[in-house]
Every structure is written in structure tokens, then in C-alpha cells.
C-alpha positions in Angstrom: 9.9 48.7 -45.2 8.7 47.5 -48.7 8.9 50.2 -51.2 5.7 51.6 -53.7 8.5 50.9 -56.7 12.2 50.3 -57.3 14.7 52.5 -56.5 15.4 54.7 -59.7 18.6 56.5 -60.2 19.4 59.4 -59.4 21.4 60.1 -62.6 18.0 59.7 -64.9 17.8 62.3 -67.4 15.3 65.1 -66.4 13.9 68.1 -68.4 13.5 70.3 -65.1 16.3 71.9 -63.5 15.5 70.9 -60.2 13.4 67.3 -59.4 12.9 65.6 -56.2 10.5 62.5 -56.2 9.6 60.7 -52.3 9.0 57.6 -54.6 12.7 57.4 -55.5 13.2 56.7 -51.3 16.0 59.0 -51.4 16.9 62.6 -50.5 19.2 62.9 -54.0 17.2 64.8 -56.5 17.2 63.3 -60.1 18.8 66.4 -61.2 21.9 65.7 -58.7 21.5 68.0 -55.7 22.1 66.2 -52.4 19.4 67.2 -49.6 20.9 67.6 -46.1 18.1 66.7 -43.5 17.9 67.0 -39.7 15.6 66.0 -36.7 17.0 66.3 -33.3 15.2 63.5 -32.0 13.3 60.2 -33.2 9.8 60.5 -34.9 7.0 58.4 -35.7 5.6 57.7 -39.3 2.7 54.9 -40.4 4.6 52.6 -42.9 3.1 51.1 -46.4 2.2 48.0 -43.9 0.0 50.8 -41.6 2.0 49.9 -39.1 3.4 53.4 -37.0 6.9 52.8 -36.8 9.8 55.1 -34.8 12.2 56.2 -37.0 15.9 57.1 -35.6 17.0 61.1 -34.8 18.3 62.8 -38.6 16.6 60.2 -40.4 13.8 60.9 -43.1 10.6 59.3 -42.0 8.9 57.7 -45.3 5.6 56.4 -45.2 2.3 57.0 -45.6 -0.7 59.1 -44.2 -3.0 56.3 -43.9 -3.1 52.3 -44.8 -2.7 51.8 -48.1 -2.5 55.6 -48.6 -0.3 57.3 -50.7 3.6 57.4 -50.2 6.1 60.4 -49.0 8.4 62.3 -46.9 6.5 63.5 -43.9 7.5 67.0 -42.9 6.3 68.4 -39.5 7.5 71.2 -37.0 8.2 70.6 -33.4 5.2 69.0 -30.8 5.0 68.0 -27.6 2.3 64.7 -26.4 0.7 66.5 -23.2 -0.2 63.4 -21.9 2.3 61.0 -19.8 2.1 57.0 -19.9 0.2 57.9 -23.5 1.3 54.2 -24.1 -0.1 52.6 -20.9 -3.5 53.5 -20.3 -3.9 51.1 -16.9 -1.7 53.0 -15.8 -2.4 54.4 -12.7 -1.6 58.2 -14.0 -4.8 57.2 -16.0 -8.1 58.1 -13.6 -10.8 55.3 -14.0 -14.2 56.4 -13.2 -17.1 54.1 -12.1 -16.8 50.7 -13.4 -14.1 51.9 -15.8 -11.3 49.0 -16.0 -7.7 49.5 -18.9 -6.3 45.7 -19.1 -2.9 45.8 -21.0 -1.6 43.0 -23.2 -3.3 43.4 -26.3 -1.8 43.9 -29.9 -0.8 47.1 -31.4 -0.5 49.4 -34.3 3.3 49.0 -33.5 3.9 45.9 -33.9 4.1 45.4 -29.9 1.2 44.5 -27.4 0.8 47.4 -25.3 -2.3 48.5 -26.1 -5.4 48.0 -23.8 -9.4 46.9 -23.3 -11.0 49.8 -22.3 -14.3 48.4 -20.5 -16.8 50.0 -18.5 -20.0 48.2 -17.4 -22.3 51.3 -16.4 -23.8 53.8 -18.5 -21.1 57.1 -19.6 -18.0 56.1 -17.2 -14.2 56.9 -18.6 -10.8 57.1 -17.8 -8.7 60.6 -17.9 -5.9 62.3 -17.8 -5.4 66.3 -16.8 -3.4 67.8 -19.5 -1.9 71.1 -19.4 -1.8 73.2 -22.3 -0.3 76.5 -23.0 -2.2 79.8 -24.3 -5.8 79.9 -25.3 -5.3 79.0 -29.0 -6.8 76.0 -30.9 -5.5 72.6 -29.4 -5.8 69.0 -30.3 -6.0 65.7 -29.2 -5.4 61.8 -30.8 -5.7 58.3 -29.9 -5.4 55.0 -32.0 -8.6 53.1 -31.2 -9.5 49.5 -32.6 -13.2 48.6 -32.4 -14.3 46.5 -29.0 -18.1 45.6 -28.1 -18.9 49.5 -27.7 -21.5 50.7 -30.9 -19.8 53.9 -30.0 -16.9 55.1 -28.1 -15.8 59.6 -27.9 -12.8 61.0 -27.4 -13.1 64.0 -24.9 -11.7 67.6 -23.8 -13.4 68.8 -21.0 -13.2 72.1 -19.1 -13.2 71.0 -15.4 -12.7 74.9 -14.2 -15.9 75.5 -16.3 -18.0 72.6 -16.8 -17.8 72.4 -20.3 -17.0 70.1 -22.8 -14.8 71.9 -25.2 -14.2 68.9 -27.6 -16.4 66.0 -28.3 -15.4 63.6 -30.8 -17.5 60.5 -31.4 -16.8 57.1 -32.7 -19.5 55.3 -34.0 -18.6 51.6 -34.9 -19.9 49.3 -37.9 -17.7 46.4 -38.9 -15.2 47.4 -36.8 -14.7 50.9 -39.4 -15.4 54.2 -37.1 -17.3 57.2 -38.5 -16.9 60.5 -37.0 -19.0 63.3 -35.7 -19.3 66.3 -32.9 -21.5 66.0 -30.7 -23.2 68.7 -29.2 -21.0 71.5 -32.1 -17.4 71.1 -29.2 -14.7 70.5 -31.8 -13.8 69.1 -34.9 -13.0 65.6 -36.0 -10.3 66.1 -38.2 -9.9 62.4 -39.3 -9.8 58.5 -38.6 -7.1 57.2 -40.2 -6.5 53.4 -40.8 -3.5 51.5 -39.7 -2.9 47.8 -39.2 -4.6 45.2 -37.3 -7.7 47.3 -37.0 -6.6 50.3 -35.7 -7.5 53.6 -36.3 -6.2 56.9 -35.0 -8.9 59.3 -34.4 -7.9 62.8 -35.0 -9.9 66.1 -33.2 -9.5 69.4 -31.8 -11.0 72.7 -30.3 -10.6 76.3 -30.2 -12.1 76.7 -26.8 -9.6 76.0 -24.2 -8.9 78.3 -21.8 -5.4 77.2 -21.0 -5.2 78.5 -16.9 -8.1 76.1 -16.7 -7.9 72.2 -15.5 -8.5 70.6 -18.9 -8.8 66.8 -18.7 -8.2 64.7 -21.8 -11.3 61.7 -21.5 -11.9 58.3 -23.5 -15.4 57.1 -23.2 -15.2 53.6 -24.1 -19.3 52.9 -24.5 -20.0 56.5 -25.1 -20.6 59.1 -23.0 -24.0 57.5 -22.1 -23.4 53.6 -22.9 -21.1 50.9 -22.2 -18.9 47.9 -23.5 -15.1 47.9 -24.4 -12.9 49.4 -27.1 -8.9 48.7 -27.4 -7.0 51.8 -26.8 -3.2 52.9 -27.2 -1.5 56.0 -28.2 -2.9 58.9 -26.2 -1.7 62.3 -27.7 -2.4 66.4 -26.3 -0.6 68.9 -28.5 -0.3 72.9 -27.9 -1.0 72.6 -32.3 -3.7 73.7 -34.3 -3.5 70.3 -36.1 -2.7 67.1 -34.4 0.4 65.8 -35.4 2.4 62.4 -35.9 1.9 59.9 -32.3 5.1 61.0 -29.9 5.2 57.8 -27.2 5.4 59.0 -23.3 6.4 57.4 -20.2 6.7 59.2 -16.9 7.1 62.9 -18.2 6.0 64.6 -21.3 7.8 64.5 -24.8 8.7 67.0 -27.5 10.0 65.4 -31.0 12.2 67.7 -32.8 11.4 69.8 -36.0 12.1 68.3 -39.4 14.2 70.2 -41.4 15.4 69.5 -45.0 17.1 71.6 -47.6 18.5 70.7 -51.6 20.7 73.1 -53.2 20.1 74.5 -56.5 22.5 75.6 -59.4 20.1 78.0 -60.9 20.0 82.0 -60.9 16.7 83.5 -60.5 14.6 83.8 -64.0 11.6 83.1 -65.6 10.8 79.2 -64.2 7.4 77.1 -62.3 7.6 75.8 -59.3 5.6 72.4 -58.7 4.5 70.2 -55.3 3.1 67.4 -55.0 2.1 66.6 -51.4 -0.5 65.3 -48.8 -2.2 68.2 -46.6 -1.4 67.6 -42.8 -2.8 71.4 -41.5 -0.5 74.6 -41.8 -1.7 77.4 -39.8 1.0 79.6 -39.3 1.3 82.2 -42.0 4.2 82.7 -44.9 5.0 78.3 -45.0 5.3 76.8 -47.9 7.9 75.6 -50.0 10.8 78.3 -51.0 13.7 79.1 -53.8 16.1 80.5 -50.9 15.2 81.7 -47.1 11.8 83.0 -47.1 11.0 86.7 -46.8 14.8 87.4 -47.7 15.7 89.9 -50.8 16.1 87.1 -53.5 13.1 84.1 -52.5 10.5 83.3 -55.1 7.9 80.6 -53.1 4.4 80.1 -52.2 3.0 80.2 -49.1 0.0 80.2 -47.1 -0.8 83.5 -45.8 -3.9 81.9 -43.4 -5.0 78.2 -42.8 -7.2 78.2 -45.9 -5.1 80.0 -48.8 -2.2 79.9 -51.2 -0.6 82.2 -52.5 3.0 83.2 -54.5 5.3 85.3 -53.4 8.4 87.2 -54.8 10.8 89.2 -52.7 13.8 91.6 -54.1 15.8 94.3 -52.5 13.3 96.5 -54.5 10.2 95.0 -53.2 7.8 92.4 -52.9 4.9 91.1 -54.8 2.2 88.6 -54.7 -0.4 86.6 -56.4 -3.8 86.6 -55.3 -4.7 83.9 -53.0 -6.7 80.4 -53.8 -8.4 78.6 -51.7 -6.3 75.8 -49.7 -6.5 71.9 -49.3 -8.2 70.4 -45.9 -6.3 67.9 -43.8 -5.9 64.4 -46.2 -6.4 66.3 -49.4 -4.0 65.4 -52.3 -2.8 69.0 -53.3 -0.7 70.0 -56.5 1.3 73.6 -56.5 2.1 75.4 -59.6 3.8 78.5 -58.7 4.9 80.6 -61.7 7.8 83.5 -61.5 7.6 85.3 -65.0 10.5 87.3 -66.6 9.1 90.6 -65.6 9.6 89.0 -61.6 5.1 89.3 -61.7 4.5 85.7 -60.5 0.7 83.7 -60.3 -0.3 80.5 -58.5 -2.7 77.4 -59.8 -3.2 74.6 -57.4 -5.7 71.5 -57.8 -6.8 69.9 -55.2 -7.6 65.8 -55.4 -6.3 65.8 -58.9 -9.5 68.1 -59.5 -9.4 71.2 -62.2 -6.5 73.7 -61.8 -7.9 77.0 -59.6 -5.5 80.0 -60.8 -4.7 83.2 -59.2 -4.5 87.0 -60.5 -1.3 87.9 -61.5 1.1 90.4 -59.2 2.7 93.1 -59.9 6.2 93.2 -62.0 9.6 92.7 -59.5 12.5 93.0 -61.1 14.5 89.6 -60.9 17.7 89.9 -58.3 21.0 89.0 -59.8 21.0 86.3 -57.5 19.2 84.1 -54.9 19.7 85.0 -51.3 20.9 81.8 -50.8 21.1 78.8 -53.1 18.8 76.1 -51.4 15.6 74.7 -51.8 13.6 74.3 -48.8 10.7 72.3 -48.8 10.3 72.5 -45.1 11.5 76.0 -43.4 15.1 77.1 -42.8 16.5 75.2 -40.0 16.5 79.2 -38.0 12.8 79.7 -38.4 10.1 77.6 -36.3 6.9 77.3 -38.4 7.6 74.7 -40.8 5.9 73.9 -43.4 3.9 70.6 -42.6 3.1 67.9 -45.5 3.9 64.4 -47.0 6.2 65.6 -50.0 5.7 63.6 -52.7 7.3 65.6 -55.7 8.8 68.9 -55.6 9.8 70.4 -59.5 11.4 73.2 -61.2 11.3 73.7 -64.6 12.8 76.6 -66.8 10.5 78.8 -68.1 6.1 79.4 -67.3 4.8 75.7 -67.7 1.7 74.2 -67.6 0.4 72.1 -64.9 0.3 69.6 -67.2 3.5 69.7 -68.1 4.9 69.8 -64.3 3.3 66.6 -63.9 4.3 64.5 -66.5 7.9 63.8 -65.2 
């Protein structure tokens, strides 16, 4: 995979005590410390080329969010594709409605030619696939889709217990570049995102399934009342509140492993700013973020996001805990910047900017007294390996400087 720049070396002076940088391509911090990183099983990223490429089992996945996107470490928890033969969709586990045909043979977004034209030559017919999901929580669904003959083409969750479309994401096709919409107020389109040779992977998902219920996941190739082709590939159905990173299936469903990555640090607590630089991918479980020992432990400074759409800061003792007031959070694709400050009298505040926009800064907390020590001495931009909500991003800087710094001096490295 080419890389945004050189490889820089590790041994370059730094003014921070701690400084990690995804451009460097490396899990060694400038500052020295050695990350350790696990992955029980092989994950999918989208390469600088947009190409979505497998990467092998305990190996960091680098790459980007979108073609020609910005560059990092992508960090997710544990998922499992719903949908078998998510790969194949002539496949016969694949129901074609109508005048609904799936021809394989066609090129990729993975460098292969297993992706398929999608045609239907009557008005609103489909393919599908039941999916079974678990617990009546918000759920998503993906697919990479490459512009066909079709003006418009929707991606589909329907309630086949109720008769009622719970998700309803369309597609609408000019120069081959889809825009997205709801029709109808089912769901959320959470992106398109470009890769190579055309292909994008549409992104939705809906907080009304009732999980007892025969759910079906449906691609409309013309639309839900047109007709004409689309190419197709990548199928996805995730029990997650965001859709995650494409997990290939064949004849049973597939769950990729959690990412889990941690950097130790040579620094007791004191008076210091905490910085992150990363690429919103949807965090919805509450107290993730990135941490100065475990989280919630007697001796963690971090911030976190107490709900889907806030930050906050955070400082835990044996005495206590305090915490900033909350800001408002990025969406999915923002470009978000942390600057989480733990002052000598253990108080601590939080600025963020989102899209390089202006700094938004908390109210201060309370004073904590510092601990002698750090519960543990790691940095953990993801989640300690025990607990299973990770905090989900593309890292592209994480900082620790000495002292309460400005924002502007956490970015200039």
C-alpha cells in the first residue's frame, strides 16, 4: 500500500511526553513507547487506492475512510455481517422477486470480480435476504453499489411480521455519483462513501426493528417503483448502532474480532493535555474514548462520550471522580480534534473542534486530588483488551504534552 508520506523515525525529537502519529505507519510513538495491538481475526480496511482490502488477524489496518480521504488506524469493536453469501448475491440464499436477475462476474472494490448486475425489468422487483438480528435496539445495514442503468436504486429493511418498512435508504444516480435520502422518514442514510472503480458503499440504519420479527434485508435495483440494473457486492447486517467495516460471508455468518491497541507511558499523573486527532466512525456506548490507564479505575484521566452526541473529561481517584461539562460530538465522517486538559488541582476541562472549525470548550470540574500514580501505565486509544465497547475511530494523532496547552499548541507537532 503506497503511503501519504515517508516513514519518519521514531527517534525524532518531540516536545510532548507522549506522541503517536498514523502517518508515521507504525505503532512506535515518536517519543519511544512500543504499542502492542491485537485482533483475533482478519478485518477489512479501504486503502489510499479505495480499494477495501483484508488485512491479516493482529495486524493494524491503515487506510482510509473514503477514496482519497484522509489517512489512519481504524479502530472498531467486535461485529458480526447478518447476511450469508454477502459476496455472491446470485446466489441462491439470495430471493429474486419478479423479473429480478444477479449475474456474477463483474469487477470489484476488491480488486476481484465477484460483484454482480442487479437487473430487474418490471416496475419495484428486488432480491432479499432474511436477517436475524438480536434485541430491539438500532441496527444497520451496508452494501457497495456501482451505478448501472437504474436513475435510482434503495437499500431496504423491511418488517415482514408487520408490514412495515423500517429502513429506506435511496440511491439516486447522476454521473454514476449517488446521493442519499429516506424515503418515507424509515431510517437514516449514514453515508456513501467512495472507493475504487466506481464503487460506493452505502451506509443506513433504523431504530425500529423489532428483533422476534422476520426482518428481510432488500436491494431494489430500479427503485422500489422502477427498473434497470445496478452492480452490487458486499451485503452487510450488523446488531450495531453504526455500520461498521465490510466482513465477507459465505455459507454461515461472520464475526471479526475487536481491535485492541495499547502504548505505555513513563509519566506520573500531573498537570498535562491530552490531544486526538481522528475520523468519527459512531460511538454509542457510553464512557469510550481514549484513556491515561484503564477507564473508570482509581488513577484514569480521559475523555469520553457519555451518550452518542457528547464529549466530555473525566478524572477518577481513590477520593473521587470529576468531570467536565459535556460538548457537543462529531457525526459519522467528521474530522474531530480532542483537547482534554487535567490541571494541577486534578479539576480537568475539554475543547474539541470539529472539521478544523473553532475550538467549543467545556466548564471546568471540580478539583481531584492527583493519585500518586496511574492505575496502570498504558495509553489506550481503543478500550482495555477486558472491556467490550471500544472506542471506534480512524486515529490519526494521539498527544500528551506536560502542562495546560492550547489547542494550538497540541497541533503544531
Amino acid at each position: 500500500m503506497p503511503l501519504p508520506s515517508g516513514l519518519l523515525s521514531v527517534a525524532a525529537r518531540s516536545k510532548f511526553l507522549f506522541q503517536w502519529e498514523a502517518r508515521d505507519h507504525s505503532l512506535t510513538a515518536r517519543t519511544g513507547q512500543v504499542g502492542v495491538f491485537t485482533r483475533a481475526s482478519t478485518g477489512y480496511t479501504l486503502d489510499m487506492n479505495g480499494r477495501s482490502v483484508n488485512v491479516a488477524n493482529d495486524a493494524p489496518r491503515w487506510g482510509s475512510d473514503t477514496l482519497g480521504g484522509s489517512f489512519g488506524l481504524l479502530l472498531e469493536g467486535a461485529s458480526t455481517n447478518l447476511c450469508i453469501r454477502s459476496g455472491d448475491l446470485s446466489n441462491a440464499a439470495w430471493i429474486k422477486n419478479g423479473t429480478t436477475t444477479a449475474t456474477s462476474g463483474q469487477p470489484d472494490p476488491f480488486g476481484g470480480t465477484s460483484a454482480c448486475t442487479v437487473a430487474c425489468t418490471a416496475n419495484g422487483d428486488n432480491l432479499y435476504q432474511a436477517v436475524t438480528f438480536t434485541g430491539n435496539a438500532v441496527k444497520d445495514a451496508s452494501i457497495f453499489l456501482k451505478a448501472g442503468t437504474s436513475a435510482v436504486t434503495d437499500l431496504v429493511l423491511y418488517d415482514f411480521t408487520a408490514s412495515a418498512f423500517v429502513m429506506q435508504i435511496r440511491a439516486t444516480w447522476t454521473a454514476g455519483v449517488p446521493t442519499l435520502s429516506v424515503i418515507g422518514g424509515k431510517g437514516v442514510a449514514v453515508a456513501a462513501q467512495a472507493m475504487a472503480g466506481g464503487f460506493y458503499r452505502i451506509l443506513g440504519s433504523s431504530n425500529a426493528i423489532t428483533a422476534a420479527n422476520t426482518n428481510r434485508l432488500y436491494l431494489y435495483p430500479g427503485g422500489s417503483a422502477g427498473q434497470g440494473t445496478v452492480i452490487a457486492v458486499g451485503a452487510q447486517a450488523e446488531d450495531a448502532t453504526y455500520p461498521s467495516s465490510y466482513i465477507p460471508t459465505v455459507a454461515a455468518t461472520v464475526t471479526r474480532a475487536a481491535d485492541a491497541l495499547l502504548l505505555p507511558i513513563g509519566f506520573l499523573p500531573q498537570a498535562l493535555t491530552l490531544y486526538a486527532k481522528y475520523i468519527e466512525r459512531g460511538n454509542a456506548a457510553s464512557n469510550v474514548g481514549i484513556s491515561l490507564a484503564t477507564r473508570l479505575t482509581n488513577g484514569n484521566f480521559m475523555f469520553s462520550y457519555p451518550t452518542a452526541t457528547t464529549l466530555k473529561a473525566y478524572h477518577q481517584t481513590a477520593a473521587g471522580n470529576v468531570s467536565s461539562g459535556v460538548v457537543t460530538a462529531g457525526v459519522v465522517g467528521d474530522t474531530v480534534e480532542v483537547r482534554a486538559v487535567l490541571q494541577a488541582d486534578g479539576s480537568c476541562l475539554l475543547g474539541i473542534s470539529i472539521n478544523s472549525g473553532a475550538e467549543t470548550v467545556s466548564t471546568t470540574s471540580g478539583a481531584l486530588p492527583l493519585a500518586a500514580a496511574w492505575a496502570d501505565a498504558n495509553l489506550y486509544p481503543t478500550q482495555p483488551i477486558a472491556q467490550a465497547a471500544p472506542f471506534v475511530s480512524l486515529q490519526q494523532s494521539c498527544r500528551v504534552a506536560a502542562g495546560v496547552q492550547s489547542l494550538a499548541y497540541m497541533r503544531a507537532a
